[in-house]
C-alpha positions in Angstrom: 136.8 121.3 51.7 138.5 124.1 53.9 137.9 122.1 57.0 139.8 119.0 55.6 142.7 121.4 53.9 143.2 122.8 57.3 143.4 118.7 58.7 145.6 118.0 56.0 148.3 121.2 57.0 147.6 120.3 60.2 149.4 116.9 59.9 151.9 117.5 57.6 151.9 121.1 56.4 155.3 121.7 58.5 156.7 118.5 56.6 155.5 119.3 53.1 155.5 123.4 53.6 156.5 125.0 50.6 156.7 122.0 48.3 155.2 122.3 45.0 153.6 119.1 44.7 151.9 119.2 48.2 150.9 123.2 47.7 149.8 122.8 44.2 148.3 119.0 43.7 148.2 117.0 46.7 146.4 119.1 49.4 144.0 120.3 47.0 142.8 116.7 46.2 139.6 114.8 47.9 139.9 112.2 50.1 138.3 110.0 47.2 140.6 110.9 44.7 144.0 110.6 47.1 142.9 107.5 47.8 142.7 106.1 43.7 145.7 108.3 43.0 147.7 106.6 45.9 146.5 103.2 45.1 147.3 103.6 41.1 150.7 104.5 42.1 151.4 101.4 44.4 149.3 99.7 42.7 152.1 97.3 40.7 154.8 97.9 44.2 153.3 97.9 47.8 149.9 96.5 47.2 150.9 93.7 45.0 150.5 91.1 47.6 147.9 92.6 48.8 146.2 92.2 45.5 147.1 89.3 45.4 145.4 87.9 49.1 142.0 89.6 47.9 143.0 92.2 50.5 142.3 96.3 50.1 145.5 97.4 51.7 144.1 101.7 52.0 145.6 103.7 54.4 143.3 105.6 57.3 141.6 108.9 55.8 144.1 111.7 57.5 147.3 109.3 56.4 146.2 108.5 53.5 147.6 112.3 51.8 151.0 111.2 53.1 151.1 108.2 51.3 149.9 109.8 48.4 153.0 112.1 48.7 155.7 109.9 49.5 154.8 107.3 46.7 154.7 110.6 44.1 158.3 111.6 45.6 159.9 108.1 45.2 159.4 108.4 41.3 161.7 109.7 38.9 159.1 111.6 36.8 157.0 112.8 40.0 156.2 116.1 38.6 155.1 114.9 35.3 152.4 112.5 37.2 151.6 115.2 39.5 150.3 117.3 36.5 148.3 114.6 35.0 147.0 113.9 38.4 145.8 117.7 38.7 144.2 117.6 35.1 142.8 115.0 35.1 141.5 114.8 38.7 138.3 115.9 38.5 136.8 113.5 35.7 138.1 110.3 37.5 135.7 109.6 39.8 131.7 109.7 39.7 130.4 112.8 41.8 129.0 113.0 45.0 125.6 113.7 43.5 125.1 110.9 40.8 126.3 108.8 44.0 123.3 109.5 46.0 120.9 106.7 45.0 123.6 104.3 46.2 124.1 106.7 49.8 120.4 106.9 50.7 119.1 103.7 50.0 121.0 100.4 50.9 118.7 98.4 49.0 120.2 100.4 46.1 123.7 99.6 47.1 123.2 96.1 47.3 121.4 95.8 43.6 124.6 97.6 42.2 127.3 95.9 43.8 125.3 92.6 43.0 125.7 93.3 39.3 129.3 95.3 39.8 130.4 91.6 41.1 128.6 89.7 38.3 130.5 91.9 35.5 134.0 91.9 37.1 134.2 88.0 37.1 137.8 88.5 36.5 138.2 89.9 40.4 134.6 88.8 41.6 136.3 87.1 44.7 138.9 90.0 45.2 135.2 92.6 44.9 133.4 90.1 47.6 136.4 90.2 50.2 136.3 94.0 49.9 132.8 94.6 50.4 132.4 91.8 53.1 130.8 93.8 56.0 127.7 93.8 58.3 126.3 97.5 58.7 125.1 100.2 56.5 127.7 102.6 56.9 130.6 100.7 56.5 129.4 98.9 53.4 129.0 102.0 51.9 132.5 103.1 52.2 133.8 99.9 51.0 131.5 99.9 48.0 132.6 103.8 46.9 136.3 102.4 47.8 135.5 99.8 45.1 133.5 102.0 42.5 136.5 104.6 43.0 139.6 101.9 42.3 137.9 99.0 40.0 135.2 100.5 38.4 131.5 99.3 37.6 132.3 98.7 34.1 133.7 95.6 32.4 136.7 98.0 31.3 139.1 96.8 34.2 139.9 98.2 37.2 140.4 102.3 37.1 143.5 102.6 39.1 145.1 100.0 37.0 144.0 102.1 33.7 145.1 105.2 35.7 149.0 103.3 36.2 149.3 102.0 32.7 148.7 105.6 31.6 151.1 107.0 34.3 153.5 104.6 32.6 152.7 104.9 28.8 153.1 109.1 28.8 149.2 109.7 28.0 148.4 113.0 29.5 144.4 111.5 29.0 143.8 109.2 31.6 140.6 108.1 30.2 138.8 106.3 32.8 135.0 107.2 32.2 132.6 104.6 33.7 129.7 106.9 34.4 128.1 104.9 31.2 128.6 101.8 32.9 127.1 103.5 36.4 124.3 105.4 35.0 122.8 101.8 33.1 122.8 100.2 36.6 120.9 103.0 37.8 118.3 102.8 35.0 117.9 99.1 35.5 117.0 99.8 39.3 114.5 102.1 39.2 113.0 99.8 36.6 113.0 96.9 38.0 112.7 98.7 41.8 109.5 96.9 43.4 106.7 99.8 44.4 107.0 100.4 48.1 103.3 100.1 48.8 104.1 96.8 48.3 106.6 95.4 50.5 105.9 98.1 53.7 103.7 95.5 55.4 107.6 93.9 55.7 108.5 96.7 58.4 105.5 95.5 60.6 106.8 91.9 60.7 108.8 91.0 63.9 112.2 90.4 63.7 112.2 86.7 64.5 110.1 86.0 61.0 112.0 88.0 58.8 114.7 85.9 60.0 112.9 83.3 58.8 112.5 85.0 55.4 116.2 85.3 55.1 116.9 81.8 55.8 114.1 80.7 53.0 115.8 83.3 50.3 119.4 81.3 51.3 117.6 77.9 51.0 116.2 79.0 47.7 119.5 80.6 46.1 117.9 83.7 45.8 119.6 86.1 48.7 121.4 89.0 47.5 125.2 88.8 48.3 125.2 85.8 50.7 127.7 85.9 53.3 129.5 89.2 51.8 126.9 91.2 53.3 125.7 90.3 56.9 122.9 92.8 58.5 122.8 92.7 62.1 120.2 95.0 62.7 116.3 94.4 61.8 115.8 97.5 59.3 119.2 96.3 57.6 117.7 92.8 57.5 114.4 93.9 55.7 116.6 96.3 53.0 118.4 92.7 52.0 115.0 90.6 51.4 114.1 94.2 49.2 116.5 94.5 47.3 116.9 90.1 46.6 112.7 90.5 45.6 114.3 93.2 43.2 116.9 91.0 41.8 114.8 88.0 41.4 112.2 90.3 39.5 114.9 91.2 37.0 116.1 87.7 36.8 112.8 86.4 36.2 112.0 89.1 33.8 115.0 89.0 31.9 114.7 85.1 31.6 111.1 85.4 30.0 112.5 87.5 27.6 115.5 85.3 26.4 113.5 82.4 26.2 110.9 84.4 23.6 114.3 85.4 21.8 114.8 81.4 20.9 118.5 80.9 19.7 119.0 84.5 19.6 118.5 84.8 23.8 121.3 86.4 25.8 123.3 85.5 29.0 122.3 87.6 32.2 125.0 88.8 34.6 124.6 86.6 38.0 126.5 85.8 41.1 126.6 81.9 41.6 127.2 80.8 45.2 129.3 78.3 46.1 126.4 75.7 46.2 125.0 76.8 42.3 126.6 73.7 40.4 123.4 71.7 43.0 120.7 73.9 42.9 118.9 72.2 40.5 119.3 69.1 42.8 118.2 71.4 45.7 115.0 72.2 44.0 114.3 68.8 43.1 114.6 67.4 46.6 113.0 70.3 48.5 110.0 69.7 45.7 109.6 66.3 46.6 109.9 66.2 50.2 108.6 69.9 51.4 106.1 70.1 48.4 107.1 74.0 48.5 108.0 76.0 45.5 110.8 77.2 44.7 111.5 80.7 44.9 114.1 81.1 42.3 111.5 80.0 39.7 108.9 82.1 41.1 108.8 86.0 40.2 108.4 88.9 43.2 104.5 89.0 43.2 104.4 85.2 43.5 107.0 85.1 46.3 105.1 88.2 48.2 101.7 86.2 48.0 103.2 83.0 49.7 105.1 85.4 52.4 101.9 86.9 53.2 100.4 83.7 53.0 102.4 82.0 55.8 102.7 85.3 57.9 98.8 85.1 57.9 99.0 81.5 58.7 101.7 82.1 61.8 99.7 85.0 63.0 96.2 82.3 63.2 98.1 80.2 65.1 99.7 82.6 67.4 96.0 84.1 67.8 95.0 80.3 68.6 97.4 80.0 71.0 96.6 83.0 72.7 92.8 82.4 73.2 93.2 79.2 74.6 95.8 80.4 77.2 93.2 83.8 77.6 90.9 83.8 80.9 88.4 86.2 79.2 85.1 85.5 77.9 82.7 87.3 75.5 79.3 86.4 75.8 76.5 87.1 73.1 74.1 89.3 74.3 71.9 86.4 75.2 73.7 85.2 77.2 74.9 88.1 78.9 71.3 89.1 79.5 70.5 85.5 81.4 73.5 86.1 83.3 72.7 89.5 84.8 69.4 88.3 85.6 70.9 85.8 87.7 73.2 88.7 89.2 70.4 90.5 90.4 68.4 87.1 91.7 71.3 85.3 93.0 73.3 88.3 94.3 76.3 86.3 93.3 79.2 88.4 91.0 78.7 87.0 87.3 82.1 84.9 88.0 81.2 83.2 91.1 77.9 82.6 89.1 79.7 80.5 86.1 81.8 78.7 88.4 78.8 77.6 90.2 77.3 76.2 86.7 80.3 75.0 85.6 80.8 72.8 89.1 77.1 71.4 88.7 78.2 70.0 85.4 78.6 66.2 85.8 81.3 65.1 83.1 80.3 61.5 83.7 77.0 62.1 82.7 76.8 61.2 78.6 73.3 62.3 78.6 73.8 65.5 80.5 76.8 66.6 78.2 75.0 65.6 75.1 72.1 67.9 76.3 74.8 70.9 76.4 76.2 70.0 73.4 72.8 70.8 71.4 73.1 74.1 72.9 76.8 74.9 71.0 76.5 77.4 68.4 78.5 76.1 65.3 78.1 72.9 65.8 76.8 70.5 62.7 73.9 68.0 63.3 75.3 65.4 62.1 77.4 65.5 65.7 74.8 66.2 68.1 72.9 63.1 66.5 75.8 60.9 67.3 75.8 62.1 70.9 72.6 62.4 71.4 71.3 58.8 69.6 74.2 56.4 71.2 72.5 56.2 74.7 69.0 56.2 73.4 69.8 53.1 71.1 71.2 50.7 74.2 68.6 51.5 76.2 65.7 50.1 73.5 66.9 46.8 74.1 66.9 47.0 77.8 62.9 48.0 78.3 61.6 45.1 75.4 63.4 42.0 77.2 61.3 42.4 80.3 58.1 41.3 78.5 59.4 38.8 75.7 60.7 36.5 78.9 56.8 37.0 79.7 56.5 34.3 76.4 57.8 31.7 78.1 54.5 30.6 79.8 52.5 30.9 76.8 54.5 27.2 75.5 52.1 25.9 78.6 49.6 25.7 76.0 49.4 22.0 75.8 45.8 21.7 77.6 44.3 24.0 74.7 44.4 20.5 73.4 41.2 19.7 75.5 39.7 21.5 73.2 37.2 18.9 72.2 34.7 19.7 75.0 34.8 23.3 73.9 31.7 22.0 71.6 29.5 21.6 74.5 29.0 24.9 74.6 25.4 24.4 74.8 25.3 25.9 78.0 26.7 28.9 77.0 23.2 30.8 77.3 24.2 30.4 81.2 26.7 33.5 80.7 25.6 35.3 83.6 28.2 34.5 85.8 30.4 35.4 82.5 30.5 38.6 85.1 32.5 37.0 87.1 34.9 37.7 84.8 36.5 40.2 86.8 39.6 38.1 87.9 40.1 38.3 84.1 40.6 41.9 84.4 43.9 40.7 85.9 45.3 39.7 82.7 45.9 43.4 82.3 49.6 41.7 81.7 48.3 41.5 77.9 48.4 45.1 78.1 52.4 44.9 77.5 51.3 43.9 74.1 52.4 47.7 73.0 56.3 46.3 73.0 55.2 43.6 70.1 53.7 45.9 67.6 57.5 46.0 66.2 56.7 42.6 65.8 55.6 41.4 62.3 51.8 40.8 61.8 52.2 37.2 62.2 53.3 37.6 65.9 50.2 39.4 66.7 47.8 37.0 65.5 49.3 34.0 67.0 48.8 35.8 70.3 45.2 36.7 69.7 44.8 32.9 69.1 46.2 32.0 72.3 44.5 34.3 74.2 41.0 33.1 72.6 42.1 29.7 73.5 42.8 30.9 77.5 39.2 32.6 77.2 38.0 29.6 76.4 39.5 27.4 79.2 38.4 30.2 81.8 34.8 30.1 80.5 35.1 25.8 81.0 36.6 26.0 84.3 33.8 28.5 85.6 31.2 26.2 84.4 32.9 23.0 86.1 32.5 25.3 89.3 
């Protein structure tokens, strides 16, 4: 305070010097409260237009005291405000330390200007211009600009109160809003979501929680869109915070109205320009993403599907990865063959596997089935299909050489000479029956093994037939 009094006489303590109303009231006063005491004062004159555009016409900090002074000396009863001013400035504005939920966290700032906003619907629009920014710091200022002049209450704006009462004689300004302030409060740390679980956020890189952010837009669930814009990544993360808080309230408070029946109760929210089609924006994106809707959904639900398509991004990243790594990691099998061949081959391990991989014929259908039985993880029902589609063309291939063989067995017709067969009288003569020898060439017959897939019938038609050729052979020898 001493610092900034010394600023202050600094400036304009040679103009003002020995003034009543700078030595006595103006000097003395905070920045905070020159700034709501100027801007009641010119509140209905200078900054009507101002007003007006949605714009907060404030002065800069050290010119801000002159102002203050000059707008107290161009009215007629200047020393009469200039005494309510000093009794009644130090109950006018909420102190520093009740303001420090709002100045240490942003995700605190953000719930209470979210609900400030949704109160004041009268000067929502005139609220959203003022706080428009894109960093902490100046947010912050803007929002204590705005608690300071308007208020968190649904009374009106203070410095408006604070003129009327200027006007009217009241030496009671009456502007308390610190009911208003502390029940916001109340409702954050309520509703505030425990920080165990939303730290795996700060670990997430910064091009998915981008990609968090534009879901919470497409969803209607992003805390002051477009009025607050972070820039950098830890502002970014404090936004999708403190929207998870809001939506948990919302979804909470919506529970309990529609247990309430006809008795249920309108909750405070900001619409976004696109709210008179969200219900058509849920409808589509249900039908043609299949993805539910966050604004339905409460802050656990929406955390599970976050983590849910982080871990899914994260498997495909780690998919990606591997098959773009040069590295391999044997089992210890494996590794065991391969140093054995280190020592035998006195090859390095790498030259060893390129060697086994260039002796790999990728032609071969049989060769890759064999190495395909030796894949780990692999069902049977694949290696059957591999392994059976050569075996099963080759069958054919090995039984048409002998069923051609069949042809000379329709040369049957003598078997019809049959008759003489009866003279088999002779038949005692069998000695030369040994020189049956040449028969041993009808080892032929031993190709019979390729008709026992035939049926039974088959096979006794050919023992027939080759009765009936041992017959003719026994005939022929004794015509000899």
């Amino acid at each position: 305070m001493n610092n900034q009094i010394k600023v202050i006489e600094g400036l304009y303590g040679s103009r003002y010097a020995g003034h009543p109303l700078w030595e006595n009231v103006v000097k003395k006063l905070t920045i905070r409260q020159a700034y709501v005491f100027y801007y009641s004062l010119a509140f209905y004159e200078k900054n009507e237009i101002a007003v007006g555009l949605g714009i907060l016409d404030l002065p800069d900090e050290t010119v801000v005291y002159k102002c203050l002074m000059d707008g107290l000396l161009k009215k007629n009863d200047s020393y009469e405000v200039a005494q309510k001013i000093g009794d009644n400035a130090h109950e006018i504005l909420i102190s520093d330390n009740d303001l420090l939920w709002i100045k240490n966290e942003l995700r605190a700032s953000l719930w209470l200007s979210h609900f400030m906003v949704a109160i004041e619907s009268n000067n929502r629009k005139l609220l959203l211009d003022i706080l428009r920014s894109t960093s902490q710091i100046e947010f912050m200022n803007r929002l204590i600009h705005v608690l300071d002049i308007y208020g968190c209450g649904g009374r009106g704006e203070i410095a408006a109160t604070i003129r009327i009462n200027f006007d009217s004689g009241t030496k009671n300004l009456f502007v308390n809003h610190r009911v208003s302030f502390n029940r916001h409060r109340g409702n954050y740390v309520s509703n505030r979501i425990d920080d165990f679980k939303l730290n795996w956020l700060n670990e997430l890189s910064e091009k998915e929680i981008d990609i968090i952010l534009k879901r919470f837009k497409e969803d209607n669930i992003l805390v002051l869109d477009g009025i607050f814009v972070p820039i950098v990544k830890k502002d970014k993360i404090e936004v999708i915070k403190a929207s998870l808080d809001i939506q948990q309230h919302r979804h909470t408070a919506d529970k309990i109205n529609k247990s309430l029946g006809p008795y249920k109760s309108e909750t405070p929210t900001i619409s976004n320009e696109s709210s008179e089609i969200v219900n058509d924006t849920k409808n589509t994106q249900q039908t043609k993403n299949k993805k539910r809707y966050f604004a339905d959904l409460d802050s656990d639900e929406i955390l599970d599907l976050l983590k849910r398509a982080h871990g899914s991004r994260a498997h495909r990243k780690g998919n990606s990865n591997t098959k773009n790594n040069r590295s391999l990691i044997l089992n210890k099998e494996s590794h065991t063959i391969l140093t054995v061949l280190y020592k035998q081959l006195g090859a390095t391990p790498k030259k060893i596997v390129e060697a086994i991989i260039k002796k790999v014929n990728l032609e071969d259908e049989y060769e890759l089935s064999e190495i395909d039985k030796h894949i780990s993880g692999r069902r049977a029902v694949q290696k059957n299909s591999v392994v059976e589609a050569p075996i099963e063309l080759e069958e054919p291939i090995e039984l048409e050489e002998p069923t051609e063989a069949e042809e000379p067995f329709e040369a049957e017709e003598p078997f019809e000479a049959e008759e003489p067969f009866e003279a088999e009288e002779p038949f005692e003569a069998e000695e030369p029956f040994e020189a049956e020898e040449p028969f041993e060439a009808e080892e032929p017959f031993e190709a019979e093994e390729p008709f026992e897939v035939e049926s039974i019938l088959e096979v006794e038609s050919n023992k027939k037939a080759n009765r009936k050729k041992q017959g003719a052979a026994l005939l022929d020898l004794k015509k000899k």
